[in-house]
N, C-alpha and C positions, 0 to 999 in steps of 0.2 A: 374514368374521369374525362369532361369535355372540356375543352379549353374553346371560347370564343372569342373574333379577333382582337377586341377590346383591350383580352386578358397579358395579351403578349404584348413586347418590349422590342425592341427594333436593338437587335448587335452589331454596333458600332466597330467593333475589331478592336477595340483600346484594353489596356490592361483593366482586370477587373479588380474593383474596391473592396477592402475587407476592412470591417469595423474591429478594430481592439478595443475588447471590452477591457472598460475602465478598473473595474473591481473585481476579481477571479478567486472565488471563496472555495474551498474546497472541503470536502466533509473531513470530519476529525478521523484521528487515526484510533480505533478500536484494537483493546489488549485482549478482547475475547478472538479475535480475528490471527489465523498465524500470519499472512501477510502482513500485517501491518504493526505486526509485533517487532518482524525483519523490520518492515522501514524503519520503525523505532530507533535501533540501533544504529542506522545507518542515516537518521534525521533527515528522512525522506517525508514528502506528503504525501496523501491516500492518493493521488494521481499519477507518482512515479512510479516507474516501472523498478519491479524487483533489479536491485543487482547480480551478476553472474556470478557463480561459484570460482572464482581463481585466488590464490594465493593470497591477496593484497584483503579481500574481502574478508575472508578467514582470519585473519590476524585479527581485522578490526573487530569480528565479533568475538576473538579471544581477549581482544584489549575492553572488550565493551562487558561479556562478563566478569573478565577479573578484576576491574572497578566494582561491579554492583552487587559481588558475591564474598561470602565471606564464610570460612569454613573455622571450625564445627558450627554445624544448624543443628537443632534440634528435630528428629524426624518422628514419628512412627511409624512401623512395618507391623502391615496385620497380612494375614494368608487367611483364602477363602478354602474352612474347609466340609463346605456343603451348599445346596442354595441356597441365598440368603443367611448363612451363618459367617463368622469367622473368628 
């Protein structure tokens, strides 16, 4: 890359300006994704950083499935017993 004099700026030594942007959208949060399944729970956006595994965390995704789970489910169990059979 050439830079020619034109291209530069002359630093003044002054603190430098940063523009906050006005409107900060962030992509949705995706249930096919494990990440952001966790944020889910923990009503984070796709930008937050995962929380760390301690005590306090745990509880809240124990408070969080035993709100949204509800037992008996109805399941089925099948066993693979060949390729493609079962």
């Amino acid at each position: 890359m050439w830079l020619v004099e034109g291209d530069l700026e002359l630093d003044i030594g002054g603190p430098i300006t940063i523009e906050r942007p006005n409107n900060v959208v962030t992509r949705p949060l995706s249930m096919n994704g494990q990440d952001d399944r966790i944020r889910a729970v923990f009503e984070l956006t796709s930008d937050d950083p995962l929380p760390e595994a301690d005590d306090e965390s745990i509880v809240a995704c124990y408070k969080y499935l035993a709100n949204k789970l509800s037992f008996p489910f109805e399941e089925k169990y099948s066993f693979e017993t060949g390729p493609f059979q079962s």
